[in-house]
C-alpha positions in Angstrom: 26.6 1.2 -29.3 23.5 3.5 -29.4 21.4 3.7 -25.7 18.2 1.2 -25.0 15.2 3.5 -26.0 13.0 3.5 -22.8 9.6 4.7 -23.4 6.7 5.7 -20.8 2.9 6.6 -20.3 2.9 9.1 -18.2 -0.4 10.0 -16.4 -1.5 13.7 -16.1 -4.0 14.2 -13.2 -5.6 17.5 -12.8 -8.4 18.7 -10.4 -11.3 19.7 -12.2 -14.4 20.2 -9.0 -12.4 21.4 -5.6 -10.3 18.2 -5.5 -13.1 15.8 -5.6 -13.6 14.5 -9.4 -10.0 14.3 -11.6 -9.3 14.4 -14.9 -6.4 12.0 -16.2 -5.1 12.1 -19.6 -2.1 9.7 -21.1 1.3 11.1 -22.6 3.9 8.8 -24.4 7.0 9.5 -23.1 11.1 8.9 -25.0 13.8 8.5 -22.5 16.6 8.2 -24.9 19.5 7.6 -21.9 18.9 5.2 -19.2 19.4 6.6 -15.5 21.5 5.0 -12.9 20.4 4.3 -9.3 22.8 5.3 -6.7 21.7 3.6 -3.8 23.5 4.0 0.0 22.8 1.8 3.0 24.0 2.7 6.2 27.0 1.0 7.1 25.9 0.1 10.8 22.8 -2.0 8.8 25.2 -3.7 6.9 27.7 -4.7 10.0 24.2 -5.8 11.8 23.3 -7.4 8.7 26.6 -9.5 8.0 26.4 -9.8 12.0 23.6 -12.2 11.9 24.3 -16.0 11.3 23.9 -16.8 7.8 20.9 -18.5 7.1 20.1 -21.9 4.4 17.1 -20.4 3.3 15.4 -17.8 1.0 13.3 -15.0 0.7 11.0 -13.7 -2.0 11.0 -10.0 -3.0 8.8 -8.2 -4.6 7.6 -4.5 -5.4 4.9 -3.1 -6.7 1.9 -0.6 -6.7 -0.7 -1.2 -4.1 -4.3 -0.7 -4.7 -6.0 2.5 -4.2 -4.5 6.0 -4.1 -3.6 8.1 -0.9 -4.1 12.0 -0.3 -6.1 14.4 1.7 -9.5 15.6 0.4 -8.5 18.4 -2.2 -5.0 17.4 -2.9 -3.9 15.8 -5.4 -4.2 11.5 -4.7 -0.6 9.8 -5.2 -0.1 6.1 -5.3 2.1 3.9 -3.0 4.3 1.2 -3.3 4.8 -1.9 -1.1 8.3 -4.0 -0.6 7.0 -7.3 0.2 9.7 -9.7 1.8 8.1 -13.0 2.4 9.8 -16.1 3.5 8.6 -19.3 1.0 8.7 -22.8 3.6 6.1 -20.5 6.1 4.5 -17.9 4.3 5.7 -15.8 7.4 5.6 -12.1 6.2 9.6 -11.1 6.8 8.3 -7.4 6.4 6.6 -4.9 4.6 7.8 -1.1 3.8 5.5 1.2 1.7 7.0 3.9 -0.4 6.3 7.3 -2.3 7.5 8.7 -4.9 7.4 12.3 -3.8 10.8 12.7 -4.8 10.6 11.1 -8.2 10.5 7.0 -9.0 14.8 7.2 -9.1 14.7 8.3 -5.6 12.2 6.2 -4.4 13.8 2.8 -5.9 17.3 4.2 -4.8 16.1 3.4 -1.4 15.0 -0.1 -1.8 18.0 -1.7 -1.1 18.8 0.2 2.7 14.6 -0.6 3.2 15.4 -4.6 2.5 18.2 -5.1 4.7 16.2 -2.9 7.5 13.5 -6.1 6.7 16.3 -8.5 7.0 17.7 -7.0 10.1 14.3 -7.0 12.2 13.5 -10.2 11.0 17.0 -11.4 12.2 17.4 -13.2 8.8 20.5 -13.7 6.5 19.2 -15.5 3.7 21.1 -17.2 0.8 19.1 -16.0 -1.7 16.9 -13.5 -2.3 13.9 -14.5 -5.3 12.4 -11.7 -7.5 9.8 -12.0 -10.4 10.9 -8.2 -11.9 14.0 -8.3 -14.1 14.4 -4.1 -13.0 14.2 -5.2 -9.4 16.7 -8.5 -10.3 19.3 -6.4 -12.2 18.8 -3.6 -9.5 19.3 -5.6 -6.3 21.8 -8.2 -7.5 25.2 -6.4 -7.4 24.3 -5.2 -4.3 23.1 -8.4 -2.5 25.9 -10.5 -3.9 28.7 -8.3 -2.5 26.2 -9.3 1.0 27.1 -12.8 0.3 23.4 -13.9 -0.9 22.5 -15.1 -4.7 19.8 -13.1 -6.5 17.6 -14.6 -8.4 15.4 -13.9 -11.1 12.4 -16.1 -11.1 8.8 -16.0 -13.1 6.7 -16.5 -10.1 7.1 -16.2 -6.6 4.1 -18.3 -5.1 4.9 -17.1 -1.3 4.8 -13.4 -2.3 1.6 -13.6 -3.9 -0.1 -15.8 -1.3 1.2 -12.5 1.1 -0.4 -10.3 -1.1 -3.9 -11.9 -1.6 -3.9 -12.4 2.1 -2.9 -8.6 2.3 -6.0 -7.5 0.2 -8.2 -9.4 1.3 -7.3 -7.9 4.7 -6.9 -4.4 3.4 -10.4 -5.0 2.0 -12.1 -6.0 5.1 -13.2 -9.9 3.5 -10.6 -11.5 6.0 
């Protein structure tokens, strides 16, 4: 059975005045092989984690690229990531962990799972279920969840999340 083809843009940034106006230009990309993620969490998180009383309810998950671009004047601006945990009856934020890729996108997704249950932990909440809108994220986070005890589920909105994240920008933005 041949390999999914994967293909990607890939953006090419370059500094064209002393770090202040960038050039971008587009490349298609053919990743013939998909990559595994290895992904470790530390095994103190998961005793505290399976410690804590296991909880009825759910949380919403989600990942994605936050507005804007970071980087001091003259370098070359990266973008961040955001891990939004949000818990649906409330609304309540559960936690929020911002990422990098400076290590490459496998890295940075390999540590996704340790980062959630770090969330989970703080919040001192065992969910049943975990909720994601991102079939990546889904097929990601579901072997490793359901060996926690919680259901993963793959869902095509996750009305808590975005709520989170309007309230987030609008914050971020300075119109709260």
């Amino acid at each position: 059975m041949a390999a999914a083809v994967i293909r990607a843009v890939v953006l090419k940034r370059r500094s064209i005045v002393a770090g202040r106006i960038w050039e971008d230009s587009a490349r298609e990309l053919t990743l013939p092989e998909p990559f595994t993620l290895n992904s470790r969490i530390d095994h103190a998180a998961i005793d505290e984690f399976e410690s804590l009383a296991a909880d009825a309810g759910s949380a919403e998950v989600a990942f994605f690229l936050a507005p804007g671009r970071v980087g001091r004047p003259g370098q070359r601006p990266s973008f961040t990531y955001l891990l939004l945990v949000v818990e649906p009856e409330s609304c309540c934020i559960l936690g929020l962990e911002l990422f990098q890729a400076l290590d490459g996108l496998h890295r940075m997704w390999e540590e996704i799972p340790a980062k959630l249950v770090s969330i989970l932990n703080k919040a001192g909440f065992a969910p049943k279920e975990l909720r994601v809108s991102s079939p990546r994220l889904h097929e990601f986070l579901a072997p490793i969840f359901e060996d926690l005890g919680m259901r993963v589920f793959l869902r095509e909105s996750l009305p808590a999340v975005e709520e989170a994240r309007e309230s987030l920008w609008e914050f971020m933005s300075g119109r709260s």
